[in-house]
N, C-alpha and C positions, 0 to 999 in steps of 0.2 A: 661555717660557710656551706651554703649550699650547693650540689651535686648540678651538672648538666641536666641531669633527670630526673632530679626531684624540679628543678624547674618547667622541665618540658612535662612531668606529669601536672602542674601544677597550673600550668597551661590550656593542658587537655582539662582539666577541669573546670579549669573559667569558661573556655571555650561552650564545652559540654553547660554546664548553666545558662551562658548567655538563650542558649537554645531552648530552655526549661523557662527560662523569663519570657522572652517571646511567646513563647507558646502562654502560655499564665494571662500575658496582657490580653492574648484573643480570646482569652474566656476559656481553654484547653485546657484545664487543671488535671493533675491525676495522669499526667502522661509519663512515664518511664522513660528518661535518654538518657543512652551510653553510647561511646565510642567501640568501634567494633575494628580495628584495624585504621582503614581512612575513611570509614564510615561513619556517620549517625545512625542509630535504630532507635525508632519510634515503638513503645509500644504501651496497653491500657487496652479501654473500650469506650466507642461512641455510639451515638446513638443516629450521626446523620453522618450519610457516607461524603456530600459537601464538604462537611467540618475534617473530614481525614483529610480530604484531598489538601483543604486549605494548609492544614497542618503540616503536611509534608510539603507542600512548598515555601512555608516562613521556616521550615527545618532546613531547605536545601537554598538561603543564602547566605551561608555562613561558610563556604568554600570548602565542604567537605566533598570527597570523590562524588560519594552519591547517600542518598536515603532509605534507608532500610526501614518504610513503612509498614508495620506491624500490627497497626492499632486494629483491631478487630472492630464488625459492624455488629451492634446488640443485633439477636435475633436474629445473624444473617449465617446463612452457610453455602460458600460458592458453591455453585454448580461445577459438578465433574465435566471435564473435560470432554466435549465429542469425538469420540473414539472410533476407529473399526472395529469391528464384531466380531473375527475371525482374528486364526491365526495362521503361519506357515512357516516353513523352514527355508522359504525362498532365495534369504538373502543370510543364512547361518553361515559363519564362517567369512564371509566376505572382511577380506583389506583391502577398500579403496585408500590412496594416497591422501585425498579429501573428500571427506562426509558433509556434506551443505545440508543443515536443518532447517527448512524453510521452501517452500515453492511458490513464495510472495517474488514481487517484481525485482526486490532484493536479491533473494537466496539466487532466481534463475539468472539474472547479472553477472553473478557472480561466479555462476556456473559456467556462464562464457566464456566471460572476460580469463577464467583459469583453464580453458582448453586451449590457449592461448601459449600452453607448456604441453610435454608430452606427460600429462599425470593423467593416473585411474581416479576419474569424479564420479562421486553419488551422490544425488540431491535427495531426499525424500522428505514425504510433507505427508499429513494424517488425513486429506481433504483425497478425492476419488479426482482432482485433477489439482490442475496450477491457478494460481490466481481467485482463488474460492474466498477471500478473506479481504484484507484494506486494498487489495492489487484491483478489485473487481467495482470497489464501493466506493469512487471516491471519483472527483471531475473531471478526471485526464486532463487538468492544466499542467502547463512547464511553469511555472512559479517564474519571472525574472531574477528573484531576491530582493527587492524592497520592502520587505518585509520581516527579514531575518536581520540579528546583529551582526555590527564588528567585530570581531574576534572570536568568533565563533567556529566551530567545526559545521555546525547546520547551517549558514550564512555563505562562508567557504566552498561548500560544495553545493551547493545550492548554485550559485552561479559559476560555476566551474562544469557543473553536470548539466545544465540549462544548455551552454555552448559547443556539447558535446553530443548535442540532438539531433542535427542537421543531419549530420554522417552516420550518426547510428541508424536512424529511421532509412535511412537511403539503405545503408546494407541489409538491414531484415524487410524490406518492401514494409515499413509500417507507414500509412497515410501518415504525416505531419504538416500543420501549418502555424507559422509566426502571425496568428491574429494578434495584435498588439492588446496589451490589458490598460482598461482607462480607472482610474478613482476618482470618483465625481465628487464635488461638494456643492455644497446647495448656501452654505453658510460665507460670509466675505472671510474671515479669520482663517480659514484653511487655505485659503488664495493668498494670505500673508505671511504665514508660520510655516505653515506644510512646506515650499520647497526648502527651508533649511535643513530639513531632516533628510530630504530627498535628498536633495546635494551632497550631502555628508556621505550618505549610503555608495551615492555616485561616486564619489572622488576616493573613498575605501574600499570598493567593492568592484568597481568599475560595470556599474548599474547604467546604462543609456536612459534618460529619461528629457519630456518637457512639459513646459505647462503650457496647457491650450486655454484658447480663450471660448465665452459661450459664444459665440459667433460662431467657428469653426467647429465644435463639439456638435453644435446641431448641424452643422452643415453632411459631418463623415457617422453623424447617427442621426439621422432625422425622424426618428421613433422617440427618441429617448423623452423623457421626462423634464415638462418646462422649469421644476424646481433646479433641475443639475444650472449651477450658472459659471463652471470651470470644469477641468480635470487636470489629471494629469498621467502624460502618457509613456507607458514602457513597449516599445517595439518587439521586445525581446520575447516574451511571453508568447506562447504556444501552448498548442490543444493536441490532443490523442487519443486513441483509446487506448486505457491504462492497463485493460485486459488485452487486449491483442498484442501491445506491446511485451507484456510477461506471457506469452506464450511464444513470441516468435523470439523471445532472450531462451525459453525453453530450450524450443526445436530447435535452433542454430547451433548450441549446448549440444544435442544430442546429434545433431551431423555432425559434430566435430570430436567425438566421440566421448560425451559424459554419458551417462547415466542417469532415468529420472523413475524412482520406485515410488510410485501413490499409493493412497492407505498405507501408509506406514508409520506410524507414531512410536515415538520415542518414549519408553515410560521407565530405564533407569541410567544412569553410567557409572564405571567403574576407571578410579583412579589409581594409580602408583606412585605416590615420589609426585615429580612436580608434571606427570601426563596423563592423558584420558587413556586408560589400555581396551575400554570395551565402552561401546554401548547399546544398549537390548532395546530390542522395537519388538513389537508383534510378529513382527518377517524375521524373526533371528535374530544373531548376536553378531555386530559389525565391530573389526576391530581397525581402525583408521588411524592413518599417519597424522593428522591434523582433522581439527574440527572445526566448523564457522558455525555459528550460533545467529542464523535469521529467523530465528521463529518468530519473530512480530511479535504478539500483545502474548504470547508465551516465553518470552526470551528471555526474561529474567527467572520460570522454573525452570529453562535448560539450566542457564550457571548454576542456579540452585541445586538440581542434579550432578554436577560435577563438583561443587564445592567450592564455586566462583563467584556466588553471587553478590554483588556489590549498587546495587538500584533495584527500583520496582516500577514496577508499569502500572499505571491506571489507567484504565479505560475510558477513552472519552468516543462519545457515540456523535456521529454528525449524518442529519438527513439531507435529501434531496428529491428534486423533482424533475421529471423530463415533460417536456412539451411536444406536443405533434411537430412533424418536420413542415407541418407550414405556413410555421409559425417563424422556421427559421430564417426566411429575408430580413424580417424584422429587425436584425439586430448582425451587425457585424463583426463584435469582440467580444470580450471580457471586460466586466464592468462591476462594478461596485459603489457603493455611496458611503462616503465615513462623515462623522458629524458628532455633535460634543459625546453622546450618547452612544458613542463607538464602543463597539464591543470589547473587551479586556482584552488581556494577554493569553487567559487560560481557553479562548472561544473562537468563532472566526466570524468575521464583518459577513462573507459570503455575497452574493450578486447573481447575477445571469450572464450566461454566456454561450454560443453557438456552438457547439459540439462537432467533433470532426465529421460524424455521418449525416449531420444538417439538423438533429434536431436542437432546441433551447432549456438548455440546463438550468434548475436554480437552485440555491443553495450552495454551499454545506452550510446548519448550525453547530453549534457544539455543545454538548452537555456530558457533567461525568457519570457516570456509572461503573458499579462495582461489576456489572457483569462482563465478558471478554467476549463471550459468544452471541450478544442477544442482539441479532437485528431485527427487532421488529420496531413497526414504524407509531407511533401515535400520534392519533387524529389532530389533536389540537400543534405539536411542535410542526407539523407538517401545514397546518391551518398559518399559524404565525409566520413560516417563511415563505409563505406565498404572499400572504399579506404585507410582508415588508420588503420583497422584491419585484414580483410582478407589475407594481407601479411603475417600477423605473422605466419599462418601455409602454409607449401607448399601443394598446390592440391587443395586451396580452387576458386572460382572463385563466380561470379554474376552470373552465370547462376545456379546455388544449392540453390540460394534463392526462397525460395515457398511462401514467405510471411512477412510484416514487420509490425510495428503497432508503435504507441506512446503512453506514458502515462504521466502523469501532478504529479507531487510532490508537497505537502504539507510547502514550507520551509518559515519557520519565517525569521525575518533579524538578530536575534540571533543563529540561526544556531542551535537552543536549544531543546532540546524536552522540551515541560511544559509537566511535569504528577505530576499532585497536585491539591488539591482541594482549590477552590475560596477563595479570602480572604474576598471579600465580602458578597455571601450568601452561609451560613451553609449548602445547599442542591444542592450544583453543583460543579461537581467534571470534571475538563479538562485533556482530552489525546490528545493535538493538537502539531499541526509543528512536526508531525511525516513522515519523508520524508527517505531517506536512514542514515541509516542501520534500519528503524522501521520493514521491514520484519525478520530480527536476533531478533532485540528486544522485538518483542510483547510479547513473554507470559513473558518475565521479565517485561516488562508494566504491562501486564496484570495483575499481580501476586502483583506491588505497588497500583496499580486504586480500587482494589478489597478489600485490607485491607484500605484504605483512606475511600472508602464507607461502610464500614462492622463499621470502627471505628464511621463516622458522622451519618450512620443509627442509633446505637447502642446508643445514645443519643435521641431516638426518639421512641425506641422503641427493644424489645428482640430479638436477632440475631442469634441464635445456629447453630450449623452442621447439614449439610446434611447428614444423617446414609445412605440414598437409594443411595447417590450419586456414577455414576460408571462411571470412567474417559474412556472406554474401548468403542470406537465407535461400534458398527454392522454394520458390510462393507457384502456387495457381492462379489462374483466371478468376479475375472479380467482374463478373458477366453486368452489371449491374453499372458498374465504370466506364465498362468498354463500347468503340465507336459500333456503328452497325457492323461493319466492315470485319473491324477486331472479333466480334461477339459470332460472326457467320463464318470463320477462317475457326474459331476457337469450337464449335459447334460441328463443323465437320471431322474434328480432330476426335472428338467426343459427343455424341448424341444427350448424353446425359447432360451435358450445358444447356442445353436448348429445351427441358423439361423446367418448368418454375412448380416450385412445391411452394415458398413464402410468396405471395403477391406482395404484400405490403412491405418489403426489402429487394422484390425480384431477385430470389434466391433459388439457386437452381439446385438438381439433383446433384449433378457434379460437381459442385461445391461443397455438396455435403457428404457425398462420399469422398471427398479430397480431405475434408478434415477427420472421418471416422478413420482413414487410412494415413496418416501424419504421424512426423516421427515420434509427437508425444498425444494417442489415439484418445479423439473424443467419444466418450461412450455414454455419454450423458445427453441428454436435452439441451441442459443450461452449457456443455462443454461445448456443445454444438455450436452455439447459441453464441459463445463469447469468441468462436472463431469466425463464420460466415451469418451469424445477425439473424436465422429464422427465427421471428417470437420475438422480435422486438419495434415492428410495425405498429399500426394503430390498435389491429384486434389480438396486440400481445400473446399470439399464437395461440389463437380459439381456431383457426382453419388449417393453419400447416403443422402442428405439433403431433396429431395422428401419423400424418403423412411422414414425417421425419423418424417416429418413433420405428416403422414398418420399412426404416429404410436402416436404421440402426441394425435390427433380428437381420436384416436379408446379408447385412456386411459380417456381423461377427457372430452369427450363426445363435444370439440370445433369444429365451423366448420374452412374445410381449410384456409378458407379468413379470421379468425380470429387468426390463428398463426404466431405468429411474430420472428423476427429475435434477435432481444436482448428487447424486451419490446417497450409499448408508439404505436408509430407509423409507426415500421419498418414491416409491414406486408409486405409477402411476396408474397401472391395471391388478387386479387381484384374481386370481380361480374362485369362482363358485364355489364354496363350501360342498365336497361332495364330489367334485371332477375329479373324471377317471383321466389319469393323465398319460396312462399307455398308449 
């Protein structure tokens, strides 16, 4: 008679085959699976990084935790990490209560949402500010949720963090607005099938949605494109900026007494038993009560550095494009067109949509990539999503484009958000594979990551409330907003308001000394840049980017060769070979 365990290993073996067959039938031969705990690990060698990805997703529906994709690309050697350069002893010795690795929209949420207790918080990220990474690259929608499953953690909070925008945007003074998101169809069959999936969504999720008729669709878009001949509409759905909002989750963090140390990267840790008792950056050796693990499209080598690691991230890269802001009447919401030839599950549909400071977003694509770091844009993916969304409004053209960019998401081959704490050590807690909709979801992330750490602290030591705690940012003057009235009351308070250094944003001096002197200090171009907008007008800062730089040296005493463009080594001016610098 057989043993409990020789059945359940016997199990694990079928199991483990199944997986080896799968893989076989897509042509994947030669691939290595073992169980690794509640793992799968994949590993071999291929010759198209495609074929990995696929792999690791017919690996991860077979209900194991996650996929330990292994399979090596022929010929490929990632690129090392972008690091800082230096070193220091800055932060040696340091015991914060909780260590936040991460200065995505995430990590600084989270930073919050946990001075919300009276604990000693450190954020740190290896970027020269916050929000340098998917925070900054990506279309400041609040996602509704019709788009995510039932039973999900990323579904879940996804519309739980959507309805938690209102109030948050009010306390950090972040612009928000509920432009309603429309899905158009052009074909009858999605006018008959499509709301049953909606409805379902609706009635499980409690998703607001309806169907409009083309009569009315061109009435509240009378731009739109005479193929759309229905939609359907989510009220819910709202815009932002995705970077100003993870700066002002920063600075609120840091009035409420966290901590946020930049350039700082994490390159080992050290464990004991079932805890993190060290982990070494560049700035020293941090020894913390608890760890949260946001490093974004890094967050599976944090666990791996601690000996947790249990998924992998792939990189998936998505473009976009902005349009001149006057182009922005044109178009009132968010929009998109789905049609038989709808993009997969592993890509996004993407569309056009009116951006909170007026101008016309389009895109995101989605395509994989093995790289974590590479935003750079290619002509032709940039060509393609112009060509398949710019149609949907009449008037729009390629020549309104002032600017395009890319950014890299975070996706597991579960499709999953993890937000939970390790199973193996008591003092590490993961917010990873956070890729879309994580910009809707963070402060409902934020809001579970917070009570997980506040519950595995509280075992270690006294946890109480914050009484001083005051959810309410202190914002300045956005000169640009304000009535005449406003802008000549705020102008005598300060002279430096009433200088414009951007035309093309009416961005004033005191604006931008507001933010070089902010609790979390912009000292970059682009930090500048992602709090008060110089350099992102028409002439993308060909006329005020001098001016800002020489306003940078006068506040923090740098000289001009040492200001840089986003941090590292993007300096912008250089010494003459030969300057005598006495």
């Amino acid at each position: 008679m057989r043993t409990a365990a020789v059945k359940g290993e016997m199990n694990m073996a079928q199991k483990v085959q199944k997986v080896r067959s799968k893989l076989e039938k897509k042509g994947y031969s030669g691939i290595e699976c073992t169980e690794v705990g509640k793992c799968i690990r994949l590993e071999g060698e291929m010759t198209e990084w495609t074929d990995i990805v696929k792999a690791g997703k017919a690996a991860a529906m077979f209900g194991y935790k996650g996929v330990l994709n292994d399979i090596s690309l022929k010929g490929f050697t990632e690129p090392a990490i972008r690091a800082p350069k230096f070193t220091d002893g800055s932060l040696e010795g340091a015991q914060p209560d909780v260590l936040i690795i991460g200065g995505g929209v995430i990590g600084c949420s989270i930073a919050r949402e946990l001075t919300r207790y009276k604990l000693n918080i450190l954020l740190v990220d290896k970027e020269s500010d916050v929000a340098m990474q998917a925070s900054s690259r990506n279309d400041g929608m609040i996602h509704p949720g019709i788009a995510s499953h039932v039973g999900t953690k990323r579904g879940e909070m996804n519309v739980r963090g959507n309805a938690m925008y209102t109030q948050v945007c009010k306390e950090l003074s972040v612009p928000f607005e509920r432009w309603s998101n429309l899905i158009l169809y052009s074909e009858k069959i999605f006018g008959f099938f499509s709301p049953l999936v909606f409805n379902y969504r609706e009635k499980h999720l409690g998703i607001e949605g309806r169907k409009i008729s083309r009569e009315e669709l061109h009435r509240i878009e009378p731009n739109i494109t005479d193929e759309a001949i229905g939609a359907f509409e989510f009220p819910s759905s709202g815009v932002l900026s995705p970077y100003k909002l993870t700066v002002a989750f920063a600075e609120n963090a840091v009035e409420n007494g966290a901590k946020v140390s930049l350039d700082t990267i994490v390159t080992s840790i050290d464990t004991e038993g079932d805890r993190i008792v060290a982990v070494h950056t560049n700035r020293g050796t941090i020894h913390p009560k608890a760890v949260i693990n946001a490093a974004g499209v890094f967050s599976d080598k944090i666990a791996e550095m601690a000996g947790d690691r249990f998924f992998t991230i792939h990189p998936r890269k998505g473009h976009l494009a902005i349009l001149d802001k006057k182009q922005g009447p044109l178009v009132q919401r968010s929009m998109g067109l789905i049609g038989l030839s709808q993009a997969t599950s592993d890509t996004k549909g993407g569309g056009v949509m009116r951006t909170i400071d007026g101008n016309v977003l389009v895109g995101p694509d989605a395509f994989e990539q093995p790289y974590r770091e590479d935003f750079s844009t290619k002509r032709e993916n940039v060509d393609a999503m112009l060509n398949k969304h710019l149609p949907l409004i009449k008037g729009f053209s390629k020549a309104d484009v002032i600017t395009y960019f890319a950014g890299v998401r975070a996706a597991t081959y579960e499709e999953e958000f993890i937000v939970d704490g390790s199973e193996k050590l008591q003092n590490l807690i993961h917010a990873a594979g956070i890729q879309s909709p994580g910009l809707a979801s963070a402060p409902a992330i934020a809001e579970d990551i917070s009570k997980i750490t506040v519950d595995r602290l509280s075992k270690v030591m006294k946890v109480v409330p914050n009484e001083k705690f005051n959810p309410n940012r202190r914002v300045t003057p956005v000169m640009a907003k304000l009535s005449v009235a406003e802008r000549q009351a705020a102008i005598e308070k300060n002279p430096d308001y009433g200088i414009v250094v951007c035309r093309c944003e009416g961005i004033s001096r005191g604006e931008i000394i507001d933010a070089i002197n902010s609790p979390v200090p912009a000292t970059s171009i682009d930090a500048i840049k992602r709090r008060v907008r110089p350099g992102m007008g028409r002439c993308q800062g060909g006329f005020c980017t001098p001016l800002v730089t020489g306003i940078i040296c006068e506040q923090t005493g740098m000289k001009m060769t040492d200001v840089t463009k986003s941090g590292g080594d993007s300096n912008l001016l250089f010494e003459k070979e030969g300057t005598d610098n006495d």
